[in-house]
C-alpha positions as YAML, in Angstrom:
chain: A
units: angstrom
residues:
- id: 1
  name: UNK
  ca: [0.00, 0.00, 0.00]
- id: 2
  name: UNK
  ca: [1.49, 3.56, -1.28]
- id: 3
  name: UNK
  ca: [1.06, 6.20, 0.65]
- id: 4
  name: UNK
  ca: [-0.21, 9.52, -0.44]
- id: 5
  name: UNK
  ca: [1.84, 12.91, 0.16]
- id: 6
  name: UNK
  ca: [0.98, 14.88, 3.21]
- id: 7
  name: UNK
  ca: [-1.09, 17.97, 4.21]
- id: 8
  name: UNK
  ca: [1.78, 20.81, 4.31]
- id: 9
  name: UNK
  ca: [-0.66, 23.07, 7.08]
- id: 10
  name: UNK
  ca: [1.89, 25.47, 6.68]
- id: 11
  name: UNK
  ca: [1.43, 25.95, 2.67]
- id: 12
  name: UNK
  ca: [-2.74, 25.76, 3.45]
- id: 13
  name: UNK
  ca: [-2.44, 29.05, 5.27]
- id: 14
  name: UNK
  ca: [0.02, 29.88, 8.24]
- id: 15
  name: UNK
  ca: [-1.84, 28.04, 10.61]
- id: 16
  name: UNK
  ca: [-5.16, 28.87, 9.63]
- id: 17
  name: UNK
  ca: [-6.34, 25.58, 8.04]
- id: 18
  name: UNK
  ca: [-5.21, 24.14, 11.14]
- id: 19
  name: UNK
  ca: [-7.52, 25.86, 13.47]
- id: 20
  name: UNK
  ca: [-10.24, 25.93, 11.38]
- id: 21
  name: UNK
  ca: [-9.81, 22.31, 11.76]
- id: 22
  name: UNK
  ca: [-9.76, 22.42, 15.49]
- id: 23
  name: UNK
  ca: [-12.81, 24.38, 15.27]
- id: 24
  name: UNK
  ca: [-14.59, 21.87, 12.90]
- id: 25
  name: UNK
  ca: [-14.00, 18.89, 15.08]
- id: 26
  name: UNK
  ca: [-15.74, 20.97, 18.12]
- id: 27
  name: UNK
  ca: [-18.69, 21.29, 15.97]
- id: 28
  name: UNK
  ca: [-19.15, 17.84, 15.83]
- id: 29
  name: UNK
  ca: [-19.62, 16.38, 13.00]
- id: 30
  name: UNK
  ca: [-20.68, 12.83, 11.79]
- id: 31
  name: UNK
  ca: [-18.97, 12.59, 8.87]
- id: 32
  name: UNK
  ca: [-15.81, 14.13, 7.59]
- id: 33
  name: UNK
  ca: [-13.86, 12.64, 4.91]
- id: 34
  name: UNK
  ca: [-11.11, 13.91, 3.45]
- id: 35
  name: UNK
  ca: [-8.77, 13.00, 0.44]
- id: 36
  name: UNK
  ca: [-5.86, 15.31, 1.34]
- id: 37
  name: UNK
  ca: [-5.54, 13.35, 4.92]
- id: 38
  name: UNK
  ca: [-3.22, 10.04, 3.98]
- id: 39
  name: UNK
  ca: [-4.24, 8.87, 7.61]
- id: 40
  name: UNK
  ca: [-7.82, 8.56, 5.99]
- id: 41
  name: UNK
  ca: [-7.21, 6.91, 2.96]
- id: 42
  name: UNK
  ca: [-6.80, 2.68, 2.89]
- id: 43
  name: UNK
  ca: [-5.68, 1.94, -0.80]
- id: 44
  name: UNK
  ca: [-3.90, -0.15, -2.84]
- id: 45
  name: UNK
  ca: [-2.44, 0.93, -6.18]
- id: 46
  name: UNK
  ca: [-4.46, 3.43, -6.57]
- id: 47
  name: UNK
  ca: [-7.55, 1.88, -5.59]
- id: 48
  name: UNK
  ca: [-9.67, 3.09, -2.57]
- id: 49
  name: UNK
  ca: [-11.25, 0.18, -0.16]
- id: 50
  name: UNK
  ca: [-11.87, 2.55, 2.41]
- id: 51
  name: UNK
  ca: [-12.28, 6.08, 2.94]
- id: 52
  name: UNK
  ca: [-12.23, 6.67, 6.86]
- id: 53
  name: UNK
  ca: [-14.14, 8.75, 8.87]
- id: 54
  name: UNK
  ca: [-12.63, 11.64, 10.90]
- id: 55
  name: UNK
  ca: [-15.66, 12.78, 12.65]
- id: 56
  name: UNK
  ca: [-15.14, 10.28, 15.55]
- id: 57
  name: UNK
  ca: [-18.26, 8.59, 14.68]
- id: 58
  name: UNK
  ca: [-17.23, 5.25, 12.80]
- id: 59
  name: UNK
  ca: [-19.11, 6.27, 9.82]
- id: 60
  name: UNK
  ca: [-16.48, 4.75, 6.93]
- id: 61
  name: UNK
  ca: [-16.74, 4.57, 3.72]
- id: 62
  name: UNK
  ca: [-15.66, 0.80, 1.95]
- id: 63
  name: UNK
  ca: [-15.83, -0.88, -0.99]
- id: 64
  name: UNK
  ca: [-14.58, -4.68, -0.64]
- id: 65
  name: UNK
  ca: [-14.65, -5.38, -4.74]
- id: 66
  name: UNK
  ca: [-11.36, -4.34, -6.33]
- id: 67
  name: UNK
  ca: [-13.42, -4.11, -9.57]
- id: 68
  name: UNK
  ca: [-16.21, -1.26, -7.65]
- id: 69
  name: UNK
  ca: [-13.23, 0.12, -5.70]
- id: 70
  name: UNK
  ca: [-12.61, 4.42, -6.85]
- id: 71
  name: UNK
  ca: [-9.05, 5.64, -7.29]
- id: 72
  name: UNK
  ca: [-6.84, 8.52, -6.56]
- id: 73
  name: UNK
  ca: [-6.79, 11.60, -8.30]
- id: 74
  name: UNK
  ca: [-6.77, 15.24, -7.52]
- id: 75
  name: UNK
  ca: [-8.77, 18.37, -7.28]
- id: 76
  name: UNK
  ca: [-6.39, 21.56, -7.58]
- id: 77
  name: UNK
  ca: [-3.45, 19.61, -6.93]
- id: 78
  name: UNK
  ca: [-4.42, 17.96, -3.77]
- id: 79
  name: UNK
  ca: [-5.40, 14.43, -3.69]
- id: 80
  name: UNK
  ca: [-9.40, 13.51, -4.59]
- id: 81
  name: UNK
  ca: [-11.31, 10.39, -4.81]
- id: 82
  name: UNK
  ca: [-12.44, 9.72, -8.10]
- id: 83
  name: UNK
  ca: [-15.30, 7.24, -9.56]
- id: 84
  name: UNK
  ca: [-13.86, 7.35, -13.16]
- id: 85
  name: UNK
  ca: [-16.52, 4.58, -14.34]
- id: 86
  name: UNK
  ca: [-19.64, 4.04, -13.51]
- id: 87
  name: UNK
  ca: [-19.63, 0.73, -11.01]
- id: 88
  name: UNK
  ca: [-17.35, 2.52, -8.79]
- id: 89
  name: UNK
  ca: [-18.85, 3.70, -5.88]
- id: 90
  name: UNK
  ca: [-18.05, 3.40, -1.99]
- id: 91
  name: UNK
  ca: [-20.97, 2.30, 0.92]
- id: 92
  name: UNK
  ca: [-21.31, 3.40, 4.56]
- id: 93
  name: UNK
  ca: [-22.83, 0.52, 6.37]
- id: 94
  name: UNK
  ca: [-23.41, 2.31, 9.49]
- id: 95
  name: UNK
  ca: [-24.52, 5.74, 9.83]
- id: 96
  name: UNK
  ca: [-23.79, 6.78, 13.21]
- id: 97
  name: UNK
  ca: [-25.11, 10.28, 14.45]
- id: 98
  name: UNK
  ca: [-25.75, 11.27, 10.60]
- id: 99
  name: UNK
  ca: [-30.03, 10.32, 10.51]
- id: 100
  name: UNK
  ca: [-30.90, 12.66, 8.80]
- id: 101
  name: UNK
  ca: [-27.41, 15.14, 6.87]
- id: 102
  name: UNK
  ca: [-29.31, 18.18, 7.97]
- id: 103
  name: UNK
  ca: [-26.21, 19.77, 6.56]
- id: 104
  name: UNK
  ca: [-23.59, 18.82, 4.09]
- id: 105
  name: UNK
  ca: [-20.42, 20.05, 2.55]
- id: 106
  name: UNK
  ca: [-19.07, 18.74, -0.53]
- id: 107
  name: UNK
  ca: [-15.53, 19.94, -2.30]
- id: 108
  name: UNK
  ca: [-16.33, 18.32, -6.01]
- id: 109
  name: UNK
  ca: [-15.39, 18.60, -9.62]
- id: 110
  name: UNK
  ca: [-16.68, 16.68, -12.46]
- id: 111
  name: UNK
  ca: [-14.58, 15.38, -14.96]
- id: 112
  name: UNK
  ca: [-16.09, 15.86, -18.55]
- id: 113
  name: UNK
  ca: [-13.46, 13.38, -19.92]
- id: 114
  name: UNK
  ca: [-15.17, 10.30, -17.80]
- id: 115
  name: UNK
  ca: [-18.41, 11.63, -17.51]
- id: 116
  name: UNK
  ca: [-20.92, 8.69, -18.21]
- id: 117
  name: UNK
  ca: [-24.83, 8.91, -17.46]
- id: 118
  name: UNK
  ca: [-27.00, 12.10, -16.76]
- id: 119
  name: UNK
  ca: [-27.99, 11.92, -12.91]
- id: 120
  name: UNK
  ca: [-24.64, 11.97, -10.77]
- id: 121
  name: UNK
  ca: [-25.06, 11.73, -7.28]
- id: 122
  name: UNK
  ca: [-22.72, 12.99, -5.52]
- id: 123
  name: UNK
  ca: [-23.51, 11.57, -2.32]
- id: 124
  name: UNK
  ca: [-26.60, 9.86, -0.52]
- id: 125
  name: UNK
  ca: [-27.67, 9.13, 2.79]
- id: 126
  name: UNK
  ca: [-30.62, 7.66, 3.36]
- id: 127
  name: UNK
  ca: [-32.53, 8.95, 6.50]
- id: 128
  name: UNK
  ca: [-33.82, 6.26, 9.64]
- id: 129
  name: UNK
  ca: [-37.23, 6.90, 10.35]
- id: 130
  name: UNK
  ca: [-40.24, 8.36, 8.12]
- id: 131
  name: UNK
  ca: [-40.66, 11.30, 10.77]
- id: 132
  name: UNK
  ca: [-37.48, 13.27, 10.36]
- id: 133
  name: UNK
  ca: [-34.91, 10.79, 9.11]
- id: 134
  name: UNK
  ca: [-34.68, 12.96, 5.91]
- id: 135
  name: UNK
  ca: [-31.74, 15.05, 3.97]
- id: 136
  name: UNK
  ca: [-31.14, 17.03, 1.91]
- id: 137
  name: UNK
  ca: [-30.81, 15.04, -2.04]
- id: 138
  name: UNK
  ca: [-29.21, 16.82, -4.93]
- id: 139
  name: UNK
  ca: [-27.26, 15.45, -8.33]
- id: 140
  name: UNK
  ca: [-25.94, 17.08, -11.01]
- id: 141
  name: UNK
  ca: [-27.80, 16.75, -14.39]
- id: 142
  name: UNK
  ca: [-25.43, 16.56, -17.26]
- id: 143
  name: UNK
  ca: [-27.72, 16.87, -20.16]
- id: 144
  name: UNK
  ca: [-28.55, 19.98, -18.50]
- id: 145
  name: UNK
  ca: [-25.21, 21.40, -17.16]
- id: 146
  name: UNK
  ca: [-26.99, 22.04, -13.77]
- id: 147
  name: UNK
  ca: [-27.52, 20.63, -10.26]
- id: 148
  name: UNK
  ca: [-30.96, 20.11, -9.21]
- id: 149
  name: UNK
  ca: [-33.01, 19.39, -5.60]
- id: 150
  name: UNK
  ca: [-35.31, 16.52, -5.33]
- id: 151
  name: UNK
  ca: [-38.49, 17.74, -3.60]
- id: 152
  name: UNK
  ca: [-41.76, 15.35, -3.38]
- id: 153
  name: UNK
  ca: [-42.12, 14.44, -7.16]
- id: 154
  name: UNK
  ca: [-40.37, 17.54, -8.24]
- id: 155
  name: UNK
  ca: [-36.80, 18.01, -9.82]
- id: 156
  name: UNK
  ca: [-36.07, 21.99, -8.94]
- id: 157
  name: UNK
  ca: [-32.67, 23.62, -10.22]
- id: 158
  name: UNK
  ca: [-30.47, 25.50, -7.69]
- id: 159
  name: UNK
  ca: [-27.20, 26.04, -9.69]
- id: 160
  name: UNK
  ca: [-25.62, 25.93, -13.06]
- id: 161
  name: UNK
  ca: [-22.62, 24.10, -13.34]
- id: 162
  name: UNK
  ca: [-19.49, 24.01, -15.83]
- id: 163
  name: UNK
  ca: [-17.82, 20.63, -15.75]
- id: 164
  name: UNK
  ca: [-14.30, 20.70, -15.08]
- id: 165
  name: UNK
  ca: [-14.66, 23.28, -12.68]
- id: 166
  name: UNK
  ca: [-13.74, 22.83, -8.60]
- id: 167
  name: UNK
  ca: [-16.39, 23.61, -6.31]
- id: 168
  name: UNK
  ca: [-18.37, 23.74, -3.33]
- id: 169
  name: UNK
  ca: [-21.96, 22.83, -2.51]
- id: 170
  name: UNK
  ca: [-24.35, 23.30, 0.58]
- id: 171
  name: UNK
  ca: [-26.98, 21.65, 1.76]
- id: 172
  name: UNK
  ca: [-29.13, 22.57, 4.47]
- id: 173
  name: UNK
  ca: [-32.19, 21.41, 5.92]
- id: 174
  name: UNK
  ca: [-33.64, 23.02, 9.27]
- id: 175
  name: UNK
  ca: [-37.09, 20.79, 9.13]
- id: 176
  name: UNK
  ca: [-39.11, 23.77, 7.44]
- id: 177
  name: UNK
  ca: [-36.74, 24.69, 4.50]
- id: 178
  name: UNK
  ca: [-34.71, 22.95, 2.27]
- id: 179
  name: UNK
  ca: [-31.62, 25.27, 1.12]
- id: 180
  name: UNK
  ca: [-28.96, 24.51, -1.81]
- id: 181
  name: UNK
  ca: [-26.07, 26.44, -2.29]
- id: 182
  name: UNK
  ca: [-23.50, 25.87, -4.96]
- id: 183
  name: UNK
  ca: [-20.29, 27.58, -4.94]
- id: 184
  name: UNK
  ca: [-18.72, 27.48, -8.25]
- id: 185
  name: UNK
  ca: [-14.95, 28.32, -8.85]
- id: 186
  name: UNK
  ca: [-15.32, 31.64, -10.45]
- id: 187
  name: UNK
  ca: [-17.33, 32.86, -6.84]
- id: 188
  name: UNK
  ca: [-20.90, 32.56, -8.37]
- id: 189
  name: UNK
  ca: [-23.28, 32.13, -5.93]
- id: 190
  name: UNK
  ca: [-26.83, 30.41, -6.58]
- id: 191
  name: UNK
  ca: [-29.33, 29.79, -3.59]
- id: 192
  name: UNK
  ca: [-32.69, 28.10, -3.93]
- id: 193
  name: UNK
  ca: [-34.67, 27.55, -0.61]
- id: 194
  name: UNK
  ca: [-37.83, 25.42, -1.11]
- id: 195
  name: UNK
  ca: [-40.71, 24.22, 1.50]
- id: 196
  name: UNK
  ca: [-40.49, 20.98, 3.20]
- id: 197
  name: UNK
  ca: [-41.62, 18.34, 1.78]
- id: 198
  name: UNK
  ca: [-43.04, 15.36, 2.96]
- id: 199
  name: UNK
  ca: [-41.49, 12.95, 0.22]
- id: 200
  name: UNK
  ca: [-37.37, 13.93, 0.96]
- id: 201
  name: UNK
  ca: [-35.40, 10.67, 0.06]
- id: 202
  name: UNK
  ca: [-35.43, 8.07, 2.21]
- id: 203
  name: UNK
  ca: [-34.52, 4.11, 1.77]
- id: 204
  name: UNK
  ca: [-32.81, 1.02, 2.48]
- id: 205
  name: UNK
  ca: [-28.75, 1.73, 2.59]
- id: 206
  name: UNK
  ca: [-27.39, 3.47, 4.99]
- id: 207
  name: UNK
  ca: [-25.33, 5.79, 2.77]
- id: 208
  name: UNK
  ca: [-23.04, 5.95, -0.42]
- id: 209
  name: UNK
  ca: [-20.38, 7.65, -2.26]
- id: 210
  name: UNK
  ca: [-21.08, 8.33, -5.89]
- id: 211
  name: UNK
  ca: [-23.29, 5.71, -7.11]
- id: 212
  name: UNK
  ca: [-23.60, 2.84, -9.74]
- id: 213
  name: UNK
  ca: [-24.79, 5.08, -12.25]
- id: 214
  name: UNK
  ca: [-22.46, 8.20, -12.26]
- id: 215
  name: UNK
  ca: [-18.86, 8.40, -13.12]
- id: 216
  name: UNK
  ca: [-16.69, 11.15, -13.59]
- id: 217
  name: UNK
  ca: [-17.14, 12.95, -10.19]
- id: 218
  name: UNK
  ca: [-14.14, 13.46, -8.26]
- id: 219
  name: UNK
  ca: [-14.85, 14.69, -4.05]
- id: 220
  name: UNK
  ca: [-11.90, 16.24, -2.33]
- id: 221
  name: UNK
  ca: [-13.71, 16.53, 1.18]
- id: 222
  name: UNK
  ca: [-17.28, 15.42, 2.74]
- id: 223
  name: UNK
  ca: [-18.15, 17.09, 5.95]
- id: 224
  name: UNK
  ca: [-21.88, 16.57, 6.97]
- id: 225
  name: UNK
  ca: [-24.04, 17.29, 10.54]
- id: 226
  name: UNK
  ca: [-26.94, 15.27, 11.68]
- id: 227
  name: UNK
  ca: [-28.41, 19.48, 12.66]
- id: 228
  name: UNK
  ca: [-28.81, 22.43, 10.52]
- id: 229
  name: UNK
  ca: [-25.64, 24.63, 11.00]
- id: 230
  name: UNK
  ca: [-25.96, 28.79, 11.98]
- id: 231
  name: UNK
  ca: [-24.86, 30.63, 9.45]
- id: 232
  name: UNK
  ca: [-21.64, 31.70, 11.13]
- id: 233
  name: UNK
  ca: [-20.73, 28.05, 11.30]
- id: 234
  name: UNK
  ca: [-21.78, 27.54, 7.61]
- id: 235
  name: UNK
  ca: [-19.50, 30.18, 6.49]
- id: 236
  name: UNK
  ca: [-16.82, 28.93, 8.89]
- id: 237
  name: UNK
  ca: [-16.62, 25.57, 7.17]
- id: 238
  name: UNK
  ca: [-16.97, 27.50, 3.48]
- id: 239
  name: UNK
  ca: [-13.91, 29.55, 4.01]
- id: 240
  name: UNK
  ca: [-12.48, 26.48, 5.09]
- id: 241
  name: UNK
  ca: [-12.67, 24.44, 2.08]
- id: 242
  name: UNK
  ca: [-11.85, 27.76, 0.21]
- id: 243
  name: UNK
  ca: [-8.22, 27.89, 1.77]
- id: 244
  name: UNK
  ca: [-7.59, 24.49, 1.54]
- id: 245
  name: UNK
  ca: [-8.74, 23.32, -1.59]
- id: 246
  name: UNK
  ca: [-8.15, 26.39, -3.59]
- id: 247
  name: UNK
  ca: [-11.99, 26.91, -4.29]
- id: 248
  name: UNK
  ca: [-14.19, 30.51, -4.12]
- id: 249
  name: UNK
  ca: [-17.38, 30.36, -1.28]
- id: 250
  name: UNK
  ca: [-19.13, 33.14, -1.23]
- id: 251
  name: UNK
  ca: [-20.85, 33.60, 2.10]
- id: 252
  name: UNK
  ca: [-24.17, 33.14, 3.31]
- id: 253
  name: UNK
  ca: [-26.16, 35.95, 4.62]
...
């Protein structure tokens, strides 16, 4: 098993990307993952069996079948995990304190070269009760060069997209309102708050990385909170992808 280069903290920002870190870990979160920690990544020639979990919650990410496993690539020059066909994906067995990913952070890019099938998922985790085990659901449409939000029987847009591009999206969902953000690298901003709904995903598996029918995406860094986040610590954890993964976030008012 290789091992991937190292965070430099010093070349992420004099210090600063390491007490943002500090301050994300006493926010508690139930899932962090993140490409550009080689403590978290469990590979083999390239080829990820396990993502882990840096939240402190056991919530990994594995794929046992060489043949589904992602590889290695990177996002602005750090390293990424990359589903570059469409059966490779990764599975969280467990969700532990994640029921319902009332907020999520993704650091993304999609790779037009391996881009196969129109609904990529970026991520999915599938809530544990019908009452409020629900999250926040959103893919990127590629015949339409936009990301849109799943809401009861309705596909809404929130945020136009140019493949190839590094960026950041936001969900948010505080029980009442569903809230997208997408951060893309040039520093457009695009919100789109909708009303509950009563028919937010829900299902069987506890949770997955891309999914058997997407390729192309590449994710830097998954941070996600079984609460809706303040805005202050929303915009904390923006500007904290934005330092370390070289990507705009505009902040939320």
């Amino acid at each position: 098993m290789r091992s991937l280069p190292s965070v430099q903290i010093g070349r992420l920002g004099r210090m600063g990307i390491h007490q943002q870190r500090c301050s994300i870990t006493a926010m508690s979160p139930a899932l962090w993952l993140d490409a550009a920690d080689p403590f978290s990544i469990v590979e083999t020639e390239g080829k990820v069996s396990q993502w882990k979990d840096k939240s402190g919650k056991g919530n990994h990410a594995i794929q046992e079948i060489e043949s589904h496993q992602p590889i290695i690539d990177n996002i602005n020059g750090r390293p990424a995990v990359f589903s570059d066909t469409l059966i490779k994906y990764l599975n969280i067995p467990h969700i532990n304190g994640l029921y319902s990913g009332h907020s999520v952070f993704i650091a993304f890019e999609i790779d037009s070269i391996y881009l196969d099938g129109t609904y990529q998922f970026l991520t999915a985790f599938n809530g544990q009760s019908t009452s409020d085990g629900r999250q926040p659901l959103f893919y990127y449409r590629s015949d339409l060069n936009r990301f849109e939000m799943w809401e009861g029987n309705n596909a809404e847009p929130f945020g136009q997209y140019t493949m190839d591009t590094p960026a950041v999206v936001f969900g948010r969902y505080n029980g009442d309102t569903l809230e997208f953000e997408l951060v893309v690298d040039d520093g457009t901003q695009i919100v789109k708050s909708r009303s509950k709904s009563s028919a937010l995903t829900e299902g069987s598996a506890a949770g997955t990385i891309f999914n058997s029918t997407a390729s192309g995406v590449k994710i830097g860094e998954i941070i996600a909170f079984d609460r809706a986040l303040t805005t202050m610590e929303a915009n904390r954890i923006g500007r904290y992808l934005k330092q370390k993964w070289n990507m705009s976030w505009a902040d939320i008012n």
